[in-house]
DRENPA-3360 file (N, C-alpha, C; in nm, 2 decimals, always signed):
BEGIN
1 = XXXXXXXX = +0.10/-1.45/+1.97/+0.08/-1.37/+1.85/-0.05/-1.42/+1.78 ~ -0.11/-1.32/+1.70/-0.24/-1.35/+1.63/-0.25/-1.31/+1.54 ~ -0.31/-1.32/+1.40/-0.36/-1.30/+1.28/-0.49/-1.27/+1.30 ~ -0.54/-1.11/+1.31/-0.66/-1.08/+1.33/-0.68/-0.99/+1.26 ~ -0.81/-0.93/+1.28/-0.83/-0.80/+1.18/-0.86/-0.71/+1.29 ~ -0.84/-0.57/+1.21/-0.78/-0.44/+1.26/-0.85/-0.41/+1.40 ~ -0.79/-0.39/+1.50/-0.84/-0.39/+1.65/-0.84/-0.23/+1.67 ~ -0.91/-0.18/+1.80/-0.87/-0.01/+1.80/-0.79/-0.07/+1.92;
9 = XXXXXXXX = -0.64/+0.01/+1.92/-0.56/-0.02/+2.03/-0.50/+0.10/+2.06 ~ -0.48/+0.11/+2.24/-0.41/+0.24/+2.25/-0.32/+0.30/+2.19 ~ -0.29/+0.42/+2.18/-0.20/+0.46/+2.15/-0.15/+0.40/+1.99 ~ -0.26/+0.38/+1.90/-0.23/+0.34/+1.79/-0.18/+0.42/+1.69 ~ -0.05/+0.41/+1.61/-0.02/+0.45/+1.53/-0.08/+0.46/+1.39 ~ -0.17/+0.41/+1.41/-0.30/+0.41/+1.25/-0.40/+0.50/+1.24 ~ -0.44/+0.57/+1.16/-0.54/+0.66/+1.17/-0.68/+0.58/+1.03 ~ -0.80/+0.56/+1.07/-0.86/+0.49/+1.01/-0.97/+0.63/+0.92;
17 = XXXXXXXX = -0.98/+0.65/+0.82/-1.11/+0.70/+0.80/-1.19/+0.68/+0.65 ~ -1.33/+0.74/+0.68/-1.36/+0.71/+0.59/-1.41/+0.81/+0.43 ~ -1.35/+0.92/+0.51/-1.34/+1.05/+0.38/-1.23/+1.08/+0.30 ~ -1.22/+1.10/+0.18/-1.12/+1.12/+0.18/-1.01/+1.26/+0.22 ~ -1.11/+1.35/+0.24/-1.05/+1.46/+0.32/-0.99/+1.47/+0.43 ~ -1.01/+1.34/+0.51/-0.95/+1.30/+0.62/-0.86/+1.23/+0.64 ~ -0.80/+1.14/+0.53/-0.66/+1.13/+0.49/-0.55/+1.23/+0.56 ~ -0.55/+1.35/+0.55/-0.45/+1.45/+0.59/-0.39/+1.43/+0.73;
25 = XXXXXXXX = -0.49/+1.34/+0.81/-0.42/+1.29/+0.94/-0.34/+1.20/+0.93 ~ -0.25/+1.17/+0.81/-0.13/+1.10/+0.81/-0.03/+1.19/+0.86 ~ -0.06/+1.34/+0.82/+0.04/+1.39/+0.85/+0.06/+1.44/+1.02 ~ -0.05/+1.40/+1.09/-0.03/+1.40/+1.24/+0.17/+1.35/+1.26 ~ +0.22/+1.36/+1.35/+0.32/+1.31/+1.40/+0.30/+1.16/+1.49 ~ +0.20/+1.15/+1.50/+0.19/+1.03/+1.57/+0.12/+0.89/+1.50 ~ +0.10/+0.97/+1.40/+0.03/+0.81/+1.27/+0.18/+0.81/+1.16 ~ +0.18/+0.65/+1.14/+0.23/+0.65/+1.00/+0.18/+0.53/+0.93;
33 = XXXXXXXX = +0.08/+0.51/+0.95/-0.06/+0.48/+0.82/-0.13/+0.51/+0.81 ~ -0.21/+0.59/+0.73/-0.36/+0.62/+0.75/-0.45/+0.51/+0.59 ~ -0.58/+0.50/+0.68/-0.64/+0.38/+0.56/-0.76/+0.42/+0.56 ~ -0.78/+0.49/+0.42/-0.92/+0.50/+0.36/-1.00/+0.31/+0.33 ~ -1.11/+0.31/+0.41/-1.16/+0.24/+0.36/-1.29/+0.27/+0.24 ~ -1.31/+0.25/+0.13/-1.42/+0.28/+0.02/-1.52/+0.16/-0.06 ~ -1.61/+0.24/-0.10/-1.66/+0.16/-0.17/-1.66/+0.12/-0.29 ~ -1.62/+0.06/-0.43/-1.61/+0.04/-0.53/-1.75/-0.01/-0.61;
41 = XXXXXXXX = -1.76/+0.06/-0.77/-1.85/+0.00/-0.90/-1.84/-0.15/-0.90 ~ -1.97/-0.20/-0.92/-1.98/-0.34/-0.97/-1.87/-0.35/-1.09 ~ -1.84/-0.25/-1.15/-1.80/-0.26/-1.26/-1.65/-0.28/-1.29 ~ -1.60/-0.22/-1.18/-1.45/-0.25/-1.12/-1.43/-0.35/-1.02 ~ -1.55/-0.40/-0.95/-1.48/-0.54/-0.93/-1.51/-0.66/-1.05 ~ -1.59/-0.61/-1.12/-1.61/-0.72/-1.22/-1.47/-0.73/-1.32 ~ -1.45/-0.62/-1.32/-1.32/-0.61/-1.39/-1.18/-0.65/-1.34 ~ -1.17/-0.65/-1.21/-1.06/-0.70/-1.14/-1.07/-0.86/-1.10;
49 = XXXXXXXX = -1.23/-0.90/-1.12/-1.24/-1.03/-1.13/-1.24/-1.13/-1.26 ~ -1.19/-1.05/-1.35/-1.20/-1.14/-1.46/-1.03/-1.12/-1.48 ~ -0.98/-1.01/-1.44/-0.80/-0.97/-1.47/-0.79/-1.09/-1.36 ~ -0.81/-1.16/-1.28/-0.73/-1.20/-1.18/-0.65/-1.35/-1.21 ~ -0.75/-1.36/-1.33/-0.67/-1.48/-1.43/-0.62/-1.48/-1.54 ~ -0.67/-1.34/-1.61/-0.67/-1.30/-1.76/-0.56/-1.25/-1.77 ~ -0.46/-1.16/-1.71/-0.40/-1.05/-1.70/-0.28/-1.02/-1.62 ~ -0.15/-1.04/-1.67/-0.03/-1.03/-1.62/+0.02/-0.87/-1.63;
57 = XXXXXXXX = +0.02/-0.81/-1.48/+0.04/-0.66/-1.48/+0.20/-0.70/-1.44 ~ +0.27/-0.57/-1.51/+0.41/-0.58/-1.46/+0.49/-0.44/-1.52 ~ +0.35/-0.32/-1.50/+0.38/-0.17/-1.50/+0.43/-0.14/-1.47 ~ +0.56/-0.09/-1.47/+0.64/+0.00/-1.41/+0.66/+0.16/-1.45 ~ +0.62/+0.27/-1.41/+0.61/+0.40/-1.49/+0.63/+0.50/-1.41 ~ +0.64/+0.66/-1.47/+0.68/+0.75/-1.39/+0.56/+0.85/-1.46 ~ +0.49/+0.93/-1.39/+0.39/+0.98/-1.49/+0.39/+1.20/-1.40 ~ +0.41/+1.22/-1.52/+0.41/+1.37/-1.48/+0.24/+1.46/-1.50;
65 = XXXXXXXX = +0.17/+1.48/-1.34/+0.10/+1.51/-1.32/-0.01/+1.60/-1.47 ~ +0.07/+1.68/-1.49/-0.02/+1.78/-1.61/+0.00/+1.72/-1.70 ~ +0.04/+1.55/-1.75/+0.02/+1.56/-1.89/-0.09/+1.44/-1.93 ~ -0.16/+1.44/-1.84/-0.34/+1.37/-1.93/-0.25/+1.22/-1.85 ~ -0.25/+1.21/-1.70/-0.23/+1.07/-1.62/-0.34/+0.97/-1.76 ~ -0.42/+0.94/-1.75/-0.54/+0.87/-1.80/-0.50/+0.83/-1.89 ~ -0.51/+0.92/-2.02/-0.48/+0.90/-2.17/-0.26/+0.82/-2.18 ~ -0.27/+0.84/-2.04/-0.08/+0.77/-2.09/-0.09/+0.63/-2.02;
73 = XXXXXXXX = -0.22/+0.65/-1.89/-0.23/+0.49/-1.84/-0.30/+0.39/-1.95 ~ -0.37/+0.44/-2.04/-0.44/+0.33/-2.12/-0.36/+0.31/-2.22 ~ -0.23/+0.39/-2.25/-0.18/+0.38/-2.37/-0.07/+0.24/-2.27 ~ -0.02/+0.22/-2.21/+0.09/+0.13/-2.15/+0.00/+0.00/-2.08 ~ -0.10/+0.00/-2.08/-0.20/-0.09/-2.03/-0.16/-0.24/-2.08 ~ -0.19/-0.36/-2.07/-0.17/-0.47/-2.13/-0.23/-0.47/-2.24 ~ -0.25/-0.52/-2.34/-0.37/-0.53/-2.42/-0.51/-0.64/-2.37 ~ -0.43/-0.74/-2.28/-0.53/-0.85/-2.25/-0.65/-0.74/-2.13;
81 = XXXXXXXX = -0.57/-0.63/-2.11/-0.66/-0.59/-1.95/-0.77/-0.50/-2.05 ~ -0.71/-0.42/-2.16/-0.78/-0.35/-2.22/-0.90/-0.44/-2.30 ~ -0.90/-0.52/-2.30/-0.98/-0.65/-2.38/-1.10/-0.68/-2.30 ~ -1.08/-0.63/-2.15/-1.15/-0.69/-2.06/-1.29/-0.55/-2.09 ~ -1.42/-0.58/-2.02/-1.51/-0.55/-2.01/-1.49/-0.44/-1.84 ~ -1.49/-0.31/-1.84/-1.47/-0.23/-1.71/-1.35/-0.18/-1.70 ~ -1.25/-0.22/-1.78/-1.13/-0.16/-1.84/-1.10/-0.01/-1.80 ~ -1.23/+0.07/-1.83/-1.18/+0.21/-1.84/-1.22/+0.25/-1.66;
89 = XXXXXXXX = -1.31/+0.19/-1.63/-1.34/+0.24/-1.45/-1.22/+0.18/-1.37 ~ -1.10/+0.06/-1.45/-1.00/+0.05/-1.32/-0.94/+0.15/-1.41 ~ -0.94/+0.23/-1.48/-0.82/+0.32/-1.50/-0.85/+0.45/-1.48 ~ -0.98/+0.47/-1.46/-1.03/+0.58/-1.42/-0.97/+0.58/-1.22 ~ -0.99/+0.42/-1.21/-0.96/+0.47/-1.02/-0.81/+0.45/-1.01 ~ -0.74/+0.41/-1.09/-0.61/+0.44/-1.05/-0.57/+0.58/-1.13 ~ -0.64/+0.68/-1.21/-0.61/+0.80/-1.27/-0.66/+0.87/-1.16 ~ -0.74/+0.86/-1.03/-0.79/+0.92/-0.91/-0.67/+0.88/-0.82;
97 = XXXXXXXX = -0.68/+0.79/-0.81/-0.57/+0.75/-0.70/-0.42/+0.84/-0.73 ~ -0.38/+0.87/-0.83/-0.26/+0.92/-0.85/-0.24/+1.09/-0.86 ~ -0.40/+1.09/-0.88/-0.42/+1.24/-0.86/-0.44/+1.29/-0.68 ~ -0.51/+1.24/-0.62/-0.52/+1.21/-0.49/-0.39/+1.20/-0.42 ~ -0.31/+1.09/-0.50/-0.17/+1.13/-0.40/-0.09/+1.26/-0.48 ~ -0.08/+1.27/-0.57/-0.04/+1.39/-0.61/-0.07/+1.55/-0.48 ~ -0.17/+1.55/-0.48/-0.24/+1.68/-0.41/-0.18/+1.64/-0.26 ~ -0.18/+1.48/-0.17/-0.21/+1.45/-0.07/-0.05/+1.57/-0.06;
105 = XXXXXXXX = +0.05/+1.44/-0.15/+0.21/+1.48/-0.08/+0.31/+1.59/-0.15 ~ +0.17/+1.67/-0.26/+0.27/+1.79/-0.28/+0.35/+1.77/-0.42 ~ +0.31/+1.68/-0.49/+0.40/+1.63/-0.59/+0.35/+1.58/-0.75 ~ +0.39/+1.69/-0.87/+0.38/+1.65/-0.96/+0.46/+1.54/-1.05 ~ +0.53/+1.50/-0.98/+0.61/+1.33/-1.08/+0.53/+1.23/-0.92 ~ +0.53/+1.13/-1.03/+0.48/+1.01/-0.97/+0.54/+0.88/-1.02 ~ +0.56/+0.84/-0.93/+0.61/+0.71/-1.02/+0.48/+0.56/-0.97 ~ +0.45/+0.48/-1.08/+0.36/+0.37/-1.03/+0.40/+0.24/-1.09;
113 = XXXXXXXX = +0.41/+0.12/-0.97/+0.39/+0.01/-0.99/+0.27/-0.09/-1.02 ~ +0.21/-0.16/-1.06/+0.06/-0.19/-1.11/+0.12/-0.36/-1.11 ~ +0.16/-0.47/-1.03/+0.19/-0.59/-1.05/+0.10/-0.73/-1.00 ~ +0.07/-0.80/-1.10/+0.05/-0.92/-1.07/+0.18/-1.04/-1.00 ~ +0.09/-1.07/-0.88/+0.22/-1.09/-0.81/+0.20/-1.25/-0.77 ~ +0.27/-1.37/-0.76/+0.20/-1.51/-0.70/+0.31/-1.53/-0.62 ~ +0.39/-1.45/-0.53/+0.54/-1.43/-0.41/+0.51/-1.35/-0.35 ~ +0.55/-1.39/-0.25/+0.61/-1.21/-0.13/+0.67/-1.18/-0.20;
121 = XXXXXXXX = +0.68/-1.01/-0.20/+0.75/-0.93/-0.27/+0.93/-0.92/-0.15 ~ +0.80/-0.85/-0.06/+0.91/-0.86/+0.07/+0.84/-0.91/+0.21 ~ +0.91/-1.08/+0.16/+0.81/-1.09/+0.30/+0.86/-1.11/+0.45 ~ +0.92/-1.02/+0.50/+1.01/-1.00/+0.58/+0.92/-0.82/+0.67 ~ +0.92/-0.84/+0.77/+0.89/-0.69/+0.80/+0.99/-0.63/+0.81 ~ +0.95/-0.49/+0.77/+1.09/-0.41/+0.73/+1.01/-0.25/+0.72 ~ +1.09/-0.15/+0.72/+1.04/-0.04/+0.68/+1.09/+0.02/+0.54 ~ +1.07/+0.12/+0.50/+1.12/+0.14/+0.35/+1.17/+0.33/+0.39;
129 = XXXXXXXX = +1.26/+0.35/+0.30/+1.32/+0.49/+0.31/+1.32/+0.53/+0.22 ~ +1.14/+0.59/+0.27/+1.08/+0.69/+0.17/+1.00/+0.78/+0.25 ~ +0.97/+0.86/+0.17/+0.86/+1.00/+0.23/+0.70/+0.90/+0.26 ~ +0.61/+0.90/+0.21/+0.48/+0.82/+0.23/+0.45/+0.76/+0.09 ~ +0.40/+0.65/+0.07/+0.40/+0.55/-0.04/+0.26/+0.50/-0.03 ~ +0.18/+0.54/-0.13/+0.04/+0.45/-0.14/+0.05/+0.30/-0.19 ~ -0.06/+0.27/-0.14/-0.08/+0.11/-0.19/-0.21/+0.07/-0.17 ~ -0.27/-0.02/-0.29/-0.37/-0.04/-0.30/-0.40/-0.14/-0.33;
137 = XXXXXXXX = -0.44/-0.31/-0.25/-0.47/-0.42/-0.33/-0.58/-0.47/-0.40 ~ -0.59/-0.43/-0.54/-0.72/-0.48/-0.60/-0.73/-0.64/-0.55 ~ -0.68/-0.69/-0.57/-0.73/-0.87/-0.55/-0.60/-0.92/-0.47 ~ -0.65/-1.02/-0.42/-0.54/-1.12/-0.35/-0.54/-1.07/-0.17 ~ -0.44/-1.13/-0.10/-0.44/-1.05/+0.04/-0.35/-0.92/+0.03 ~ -0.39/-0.87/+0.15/-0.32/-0.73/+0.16/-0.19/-0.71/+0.23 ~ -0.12/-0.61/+0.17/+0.03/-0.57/+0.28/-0.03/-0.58/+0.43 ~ +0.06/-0.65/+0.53/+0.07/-0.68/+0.66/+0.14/-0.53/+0.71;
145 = XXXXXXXX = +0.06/-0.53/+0.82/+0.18/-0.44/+0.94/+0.18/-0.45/+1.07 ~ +0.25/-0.40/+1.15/+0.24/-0.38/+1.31/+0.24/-0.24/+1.35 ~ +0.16/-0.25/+1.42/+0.16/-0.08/+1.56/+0.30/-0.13/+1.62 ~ +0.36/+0.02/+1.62/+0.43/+0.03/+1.71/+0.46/-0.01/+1.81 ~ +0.34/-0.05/+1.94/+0.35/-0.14/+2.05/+0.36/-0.27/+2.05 ~ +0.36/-0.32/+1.95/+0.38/-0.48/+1.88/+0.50/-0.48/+1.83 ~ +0.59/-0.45/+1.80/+0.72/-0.46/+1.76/+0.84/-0.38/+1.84 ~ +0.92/-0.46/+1.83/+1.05/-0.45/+1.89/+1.14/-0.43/+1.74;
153 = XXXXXXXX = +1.15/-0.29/+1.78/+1.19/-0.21/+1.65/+1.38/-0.24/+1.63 ~ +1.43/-0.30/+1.76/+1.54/-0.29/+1.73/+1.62/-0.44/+1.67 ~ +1.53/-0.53/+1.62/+1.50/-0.63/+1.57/+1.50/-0.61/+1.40 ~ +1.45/-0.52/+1.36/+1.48/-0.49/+1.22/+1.57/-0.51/+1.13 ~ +1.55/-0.56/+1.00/+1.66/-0.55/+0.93/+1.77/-0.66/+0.96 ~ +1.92/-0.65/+0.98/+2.03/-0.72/+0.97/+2.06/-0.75/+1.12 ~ +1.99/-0.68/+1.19/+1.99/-0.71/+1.34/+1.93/-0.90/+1.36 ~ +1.84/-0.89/+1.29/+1.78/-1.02/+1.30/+1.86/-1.14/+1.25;
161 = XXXXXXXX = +1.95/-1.14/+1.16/+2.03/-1.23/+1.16/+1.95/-1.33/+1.06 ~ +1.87/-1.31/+0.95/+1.79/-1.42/+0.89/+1.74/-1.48/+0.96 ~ +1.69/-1.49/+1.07/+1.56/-1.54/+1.13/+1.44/-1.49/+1.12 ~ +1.35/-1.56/+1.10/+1.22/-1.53/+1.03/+1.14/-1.40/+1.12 ~ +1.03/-1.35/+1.11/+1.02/-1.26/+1.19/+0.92/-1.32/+1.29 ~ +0.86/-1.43/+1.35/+0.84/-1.50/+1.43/+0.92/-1.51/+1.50 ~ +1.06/-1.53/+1.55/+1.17/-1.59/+1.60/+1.22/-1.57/+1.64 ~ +1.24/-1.39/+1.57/+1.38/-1.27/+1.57/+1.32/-1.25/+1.73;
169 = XXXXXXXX = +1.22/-1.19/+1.75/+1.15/-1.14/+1.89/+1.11/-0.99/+1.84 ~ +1.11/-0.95/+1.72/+1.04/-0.84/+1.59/+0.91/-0.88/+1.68 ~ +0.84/-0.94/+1.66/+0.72/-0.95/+1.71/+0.67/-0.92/+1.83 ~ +0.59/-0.91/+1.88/+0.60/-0.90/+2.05/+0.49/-0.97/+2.11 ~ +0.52/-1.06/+2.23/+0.43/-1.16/+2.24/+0.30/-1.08/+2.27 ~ +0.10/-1.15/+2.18/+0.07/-1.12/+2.20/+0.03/-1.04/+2.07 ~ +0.13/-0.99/+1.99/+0.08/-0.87/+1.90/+0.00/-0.92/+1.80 ~ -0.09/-0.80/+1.74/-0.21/-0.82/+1.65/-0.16/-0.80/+1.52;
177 = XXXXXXXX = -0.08/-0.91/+1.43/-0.11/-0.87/+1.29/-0.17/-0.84/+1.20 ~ -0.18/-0.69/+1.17/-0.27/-0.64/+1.06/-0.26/-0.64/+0.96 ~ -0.35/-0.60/+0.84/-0.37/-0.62/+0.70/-0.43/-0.52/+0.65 ~ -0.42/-0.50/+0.52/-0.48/-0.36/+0.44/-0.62/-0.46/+0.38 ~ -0.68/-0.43/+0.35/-0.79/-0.50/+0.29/-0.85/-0.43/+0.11 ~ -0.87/-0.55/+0.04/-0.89/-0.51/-0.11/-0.98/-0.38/-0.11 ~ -0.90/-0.32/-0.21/-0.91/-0.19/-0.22/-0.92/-0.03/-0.13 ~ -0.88/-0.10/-0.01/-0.86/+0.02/+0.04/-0.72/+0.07/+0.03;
185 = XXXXXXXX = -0.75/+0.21/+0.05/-0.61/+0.32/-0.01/-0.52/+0.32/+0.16 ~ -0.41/+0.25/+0.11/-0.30/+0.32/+0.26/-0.18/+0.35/+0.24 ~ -0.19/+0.51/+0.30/-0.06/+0.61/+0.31/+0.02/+0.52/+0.41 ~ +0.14/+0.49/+0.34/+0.26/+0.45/+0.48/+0.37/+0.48/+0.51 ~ +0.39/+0.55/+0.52/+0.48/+0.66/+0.61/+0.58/+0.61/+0.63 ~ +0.74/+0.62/+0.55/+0.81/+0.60/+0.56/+0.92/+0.68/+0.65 ~ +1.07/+0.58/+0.66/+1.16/+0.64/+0.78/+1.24/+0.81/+0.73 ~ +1.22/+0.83/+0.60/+1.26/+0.94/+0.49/+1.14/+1.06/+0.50;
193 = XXXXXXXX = +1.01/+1.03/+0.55/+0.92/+1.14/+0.56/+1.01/+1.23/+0.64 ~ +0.95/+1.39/+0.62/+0.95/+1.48/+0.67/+0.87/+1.58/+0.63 ~ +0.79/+1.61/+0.75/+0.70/+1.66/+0.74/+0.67/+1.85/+0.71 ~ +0.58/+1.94/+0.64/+0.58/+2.08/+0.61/+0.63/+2.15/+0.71 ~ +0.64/+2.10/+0.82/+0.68/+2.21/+0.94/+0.81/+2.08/+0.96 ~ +0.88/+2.08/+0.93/+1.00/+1.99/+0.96/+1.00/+1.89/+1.09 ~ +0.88/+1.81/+1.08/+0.92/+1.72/+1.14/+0.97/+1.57/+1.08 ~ +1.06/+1.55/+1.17/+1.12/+1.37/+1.09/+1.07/+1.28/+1.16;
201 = XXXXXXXX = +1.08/+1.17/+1.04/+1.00/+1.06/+1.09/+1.08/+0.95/+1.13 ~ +1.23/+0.98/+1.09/+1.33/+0.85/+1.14/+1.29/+0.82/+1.25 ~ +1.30/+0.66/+1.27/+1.26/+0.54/+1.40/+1.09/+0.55/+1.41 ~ +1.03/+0.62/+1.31/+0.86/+0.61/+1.31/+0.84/+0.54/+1.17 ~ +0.92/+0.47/+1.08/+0.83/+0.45/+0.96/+0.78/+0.33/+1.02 ~ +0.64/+0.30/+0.93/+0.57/+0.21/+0.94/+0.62/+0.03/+0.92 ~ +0.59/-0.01/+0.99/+0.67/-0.16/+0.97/+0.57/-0.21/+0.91 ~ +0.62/-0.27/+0.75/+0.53/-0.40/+0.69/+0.58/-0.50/+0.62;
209 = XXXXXXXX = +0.52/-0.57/+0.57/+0.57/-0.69/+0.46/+0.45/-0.75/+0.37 ~ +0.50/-0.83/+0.28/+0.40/-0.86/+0.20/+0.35/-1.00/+0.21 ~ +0.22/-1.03/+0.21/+0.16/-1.16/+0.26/+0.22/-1.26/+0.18 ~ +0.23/-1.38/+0.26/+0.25/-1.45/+0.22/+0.15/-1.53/+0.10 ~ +0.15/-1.59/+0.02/+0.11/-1.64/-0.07/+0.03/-1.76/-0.13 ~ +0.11/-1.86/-0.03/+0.06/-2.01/+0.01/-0.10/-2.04/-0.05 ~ -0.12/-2.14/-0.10/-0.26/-2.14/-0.08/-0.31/-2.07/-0.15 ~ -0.25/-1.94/-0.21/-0.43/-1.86/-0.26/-0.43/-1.90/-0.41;
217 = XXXXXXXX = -0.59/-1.85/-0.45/-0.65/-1.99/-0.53/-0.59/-1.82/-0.65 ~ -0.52/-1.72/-0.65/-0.53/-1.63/-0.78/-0.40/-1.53/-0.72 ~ -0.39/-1.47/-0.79/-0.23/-1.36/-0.80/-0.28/-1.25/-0.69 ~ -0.18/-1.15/-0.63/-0.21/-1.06/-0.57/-0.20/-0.95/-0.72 ~ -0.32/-0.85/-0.76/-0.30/-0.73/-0.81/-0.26/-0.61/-0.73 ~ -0.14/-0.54/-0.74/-0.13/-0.43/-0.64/-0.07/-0.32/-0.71 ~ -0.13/-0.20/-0.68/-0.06/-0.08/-0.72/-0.01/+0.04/-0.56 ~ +0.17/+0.06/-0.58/+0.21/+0.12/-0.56/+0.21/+0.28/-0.58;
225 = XXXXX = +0.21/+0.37/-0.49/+0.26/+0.51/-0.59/+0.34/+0.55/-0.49 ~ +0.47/+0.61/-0.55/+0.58/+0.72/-0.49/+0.58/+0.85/-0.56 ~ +0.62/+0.92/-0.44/+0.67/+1.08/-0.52/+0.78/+1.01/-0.56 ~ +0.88/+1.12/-0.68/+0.98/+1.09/-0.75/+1.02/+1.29/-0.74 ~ +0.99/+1.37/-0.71/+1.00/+1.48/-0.69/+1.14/+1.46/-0.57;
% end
């Protein structure tokens, strides 16, 4: 097994791009991640670099598309983050980001997580039962996952018996653990998707977990979005 960065592998269940119009190849049948890589303002990393010690996020919210996303994110904001200097450009890109999933999956309620985190959330690989879930790590390391040909899917869950996922045989000798990397946007495709022409996605959601923590010198910032529709 290896801790590497993102390889092109056959038959890969990831779709990489770098438009955002080409997002929409999540909904292929055969991906269930797709990962915008982008570029970001000086001004929003400067601002995610000064939150990464300043600023305890622990947002939890549901936001209905038509009613001014922006003007209800700044109103629930910390006051320490609004103190900061670039304040309004991270809320400008998570007011994009939620419009962006909005359009992507068809859906006016949203619901968003925004957490300063220094634990795995879930650091276990696992899939989640949902339709598709964005995620985006401003700072810290990124959500882990596996391609399909790297895991032995029937190892999942309660099957494994509390053995770590090293051990369970989840892994497959050999496989490439991947990572999302700071700030890029990734759709991941849950076992609950189903797609506009009815296809399901049971035994395809994406397998991930959240990095471990050890060691790092500052908090993971991460924002979540789900439909709620």
């Amino acid at each position: 097994m290896s801790l590497a960065s993102p390889l092109n592998i056959e038959k890969s269940s990831a779709v990489r791009v770098s438009e955002v119009v080409h997002l929409t190849r999540i909904f292929e049948p055969k991906y269930n991640i797709g990962i915008l890589k982008r570029q970001v303002s000086s001004d929003l990393s400067h601002f995610v670099h000064q939150a990464r010690h300043q600023v305890e996020f622990h947002l939890k919210q549901s936001f209905t598309l038509t009613d001014g996303v922006k003007d209800a994110l700044s109103e629930v904001m910390p006051a320490s983050a609004m103190a900061l200097e670039g304040h309004e450009k991270f809320i400008q890109d998570i007011t994009s980001l939620i419009d962006l999933y909005g359009l992507l999956v068809d859906t006016n309620q949203v619901g968003i997580r925004l957490l300063s985190m220094n634990k795995a959330m879930c650091p276990g690989f696992h899939v989640d039962r949902v339709g598709i879930r964005l995620i985006c790590t401003y700072d810290g390391p990124g959500t882990q996952w596996l391609e399909n040909v790297h895991a032995d899917r029937s190892k999942l869950g309660y099957i494994a018996q509390g053995q770590s996922d090293e051990n369970s045989g989840l892994i497959r000798p050999d496989a490439v653990i991947q990572s999302l990397q700071p700030y890029e946007v990734g759709l991941l495709k849950g076992e609950a998707w189903k797609s506009f022409d009815g296809h399901d996605n049971h035994g395809n959601g994406i397998i991930h977990r959240s990095p471990a923590m050890e060691g790092c010198a500052s908090k993971r910032i991460v924002l979540t979005l789900d439909s709620l529709d």
